[in-house]
N, C-alpha and C positions, 0 to 999 in steps of 0.2 A: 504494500500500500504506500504510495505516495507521500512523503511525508512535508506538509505546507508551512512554505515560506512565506516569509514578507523582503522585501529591500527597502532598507531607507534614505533616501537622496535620489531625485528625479538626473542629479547631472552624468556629466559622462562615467564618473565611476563606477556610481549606480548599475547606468548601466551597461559597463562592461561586465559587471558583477553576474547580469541577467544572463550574459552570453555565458558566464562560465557554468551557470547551472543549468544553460540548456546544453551545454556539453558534456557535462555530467548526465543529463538526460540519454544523449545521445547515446555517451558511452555505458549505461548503467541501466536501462531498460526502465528510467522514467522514477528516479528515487525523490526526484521533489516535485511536488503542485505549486509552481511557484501564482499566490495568489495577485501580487501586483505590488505597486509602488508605496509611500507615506512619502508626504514633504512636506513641512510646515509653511515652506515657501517657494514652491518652484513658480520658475519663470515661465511662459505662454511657450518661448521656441521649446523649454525640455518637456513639458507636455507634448506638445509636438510627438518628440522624437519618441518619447516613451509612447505614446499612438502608433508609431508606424512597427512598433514591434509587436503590434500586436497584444500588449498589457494595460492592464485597468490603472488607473491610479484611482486608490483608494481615500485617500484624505490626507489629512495631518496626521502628526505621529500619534497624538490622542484617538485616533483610531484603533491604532493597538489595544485599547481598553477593549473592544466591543469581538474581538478574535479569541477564539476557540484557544485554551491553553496549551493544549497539544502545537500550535502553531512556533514555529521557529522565527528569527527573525535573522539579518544580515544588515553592519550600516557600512552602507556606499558612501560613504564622505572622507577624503583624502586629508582634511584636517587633525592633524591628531588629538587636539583641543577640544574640537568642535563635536569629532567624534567621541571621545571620554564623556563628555557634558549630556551628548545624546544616549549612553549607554546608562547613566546615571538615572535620566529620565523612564528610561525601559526597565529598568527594575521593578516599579510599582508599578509592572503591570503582572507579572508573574509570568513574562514568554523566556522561554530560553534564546541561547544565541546558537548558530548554527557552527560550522565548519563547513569553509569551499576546497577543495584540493582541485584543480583544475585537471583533467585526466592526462594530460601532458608537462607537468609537473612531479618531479619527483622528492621524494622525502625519503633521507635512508635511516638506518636502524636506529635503535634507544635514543628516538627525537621525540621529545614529548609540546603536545601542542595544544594550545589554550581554546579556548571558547573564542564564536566570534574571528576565527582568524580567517583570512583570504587570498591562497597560493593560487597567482594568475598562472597565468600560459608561460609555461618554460621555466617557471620559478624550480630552482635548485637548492636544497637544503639536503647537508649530508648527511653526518653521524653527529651523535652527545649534541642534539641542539636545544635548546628551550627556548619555547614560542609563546609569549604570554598572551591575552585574553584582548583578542582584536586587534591584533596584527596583521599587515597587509604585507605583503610580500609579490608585488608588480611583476607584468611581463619579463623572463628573461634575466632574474636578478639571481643573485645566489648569494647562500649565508654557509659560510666554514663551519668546519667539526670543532665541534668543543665550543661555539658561541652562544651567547645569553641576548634575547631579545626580551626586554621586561613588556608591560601592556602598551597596549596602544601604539607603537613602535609604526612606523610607514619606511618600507623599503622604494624608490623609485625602481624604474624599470630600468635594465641592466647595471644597477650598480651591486659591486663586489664585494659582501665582507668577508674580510678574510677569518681563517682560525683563532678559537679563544678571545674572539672580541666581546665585550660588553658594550649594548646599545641600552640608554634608559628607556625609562616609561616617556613615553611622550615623544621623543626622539624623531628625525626625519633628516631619512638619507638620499640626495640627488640623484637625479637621474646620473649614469654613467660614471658616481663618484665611487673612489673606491676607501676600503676602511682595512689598514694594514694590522698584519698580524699581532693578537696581545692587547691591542689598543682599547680607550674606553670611550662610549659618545655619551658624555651627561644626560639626563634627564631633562626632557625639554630642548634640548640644542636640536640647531637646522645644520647638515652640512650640506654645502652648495653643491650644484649640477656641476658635475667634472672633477669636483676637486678629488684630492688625494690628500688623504690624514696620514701625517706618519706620528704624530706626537698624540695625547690624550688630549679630549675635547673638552671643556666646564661645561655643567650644567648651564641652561640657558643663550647659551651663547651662539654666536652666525660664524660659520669659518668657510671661508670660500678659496680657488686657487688652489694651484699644485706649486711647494707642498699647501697645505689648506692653513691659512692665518685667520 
C-alpha cells in the first residue's frame, strides 16, 4: 500500500523533491501516494508549474492539521533556517517526516540516517556517515567515510566533502565547493559556491574562495 506524502514548498526544490518520489515510484512499484503540495506562500508562476505536473496544491502548511496521521510529510525549502522553523511548526501536528533516497543515489554501509532527509540524483554517501534529521544532500554531491552531518545541514549539488569532516546543524555547503579532509563547518556557517576549505570554518560565519576566507 502506498504510503502518503505531503511536500512542503511550491519552489523549484519542492519540486525537484516531486521528481524524486516519482522515481522512486518508478523504481519501487508505486511506495508513495504523493498527495500534493502546502505553501504558506507560493507565488502565481510556482502554482503554475506545480499545475503542469500534474499535482494538487493543497493549502498552507496549517493544512497538515486536517491529514490523516499515517500521512508523511517532506520540506522542499533549500533554507536551512527557514527549513528548521518549518519542521518546528510540523511537530504539533503529529505527521512524521519521511526519507527520499533517490534510486540513483547510493549510501554505503553502517550510514545511519535521520528523518526528513533528501538524497537527490547521484548523491554519494559512503561508509560510518551520520545524517541528521532533514538533511538534503543535492544532485551529484558526495559526503566521505567517517563524516558527521548534524540537522538540517544543505549539501549543494556537486560539492565534495571529504572524510571525517564535521558539518553543523544549520550549515550550507556551495554548489561545486569542496570540504577537505578532518575539517569542521560550524553551525550555521555558508560556504561559498566553488570554494575550497582547507582550515576549520566558525560557527556562523561566510567563507568564500579557494583557499575559502
Amino acid at each position: 500500500m502506498p504510503e502518503p506524502i505531503v511536500i512542503i514548498g511550491c519552489g523549484g526544490l519542492g519540486r525537484e523533491i516531486w521528481a524524486v518520489v516519482r522515481a522512486l515510484n518508478e523504481a519501487t512499484a508505486n511506495c508513495w501516494n504523493p498527495l500534493g503540495f502546502v505553501d504558506d506562500g507560493p507565488t502565481e508562476l510556482n502554482l503554475k508549474r506545480v499545475a503542469r505536473l500534474g499535482a494538487p496544491f493543497l493549502g498552507p502548511v496549517a493544512t497538515l492539521a486536517q491529514l490523516d496521521q499515517e500521512t508523511q510529510y517532506i520540506i522542499g525549502i533549500g533554507d536551512p533556517r527557514v527549513r528548521a522553523a518549518v519542521a518546528r511548526r510540523i511537530t504539533q501536528y503529529g505527521l512524521s517526516a519521511a526519507q527520499l533516497i533517490h534510486p540513483t543515489a547510493t549510501v554505503g554501509p553502517d550510514t545511519r540516517i535521520g528523518s526528513g532527509v533528501v538524497l537527490f540524483t547521484g548523491a554519494a554517501v559512503t561508509t560510518n556517515v551520520e545524517l541528521g534529521d532533514h538533511v538534503h544532500i543535492n544532485q551529484n554531491a558526495s559526503i566521505g567515510h567517517d563524516s558527521v552531518l548534524e540537522d538540517y545541514v544543505t549539501i549543494n549539488p556537486l560539492a565534495a566533502i571529504s572524510g571525517d569532516c564535521h558539518i553543523g546543524a544549520g550549515a550550507m555547503v556551495g554548489t561545486t565547493a569542496a570540504v577537505l579532509q578532518g575539517l569542521r563547518v560550524g553551525a550555521g556557517a555558508t560556504v561559498g559556491a566553488s570554494a575550497c576549505v582547507v582550515r576549520d570554518v566558525p560557527a556562523d560565519s561566510i567563507v568564500k574562495g579557494v583557499p575559502a576566507r
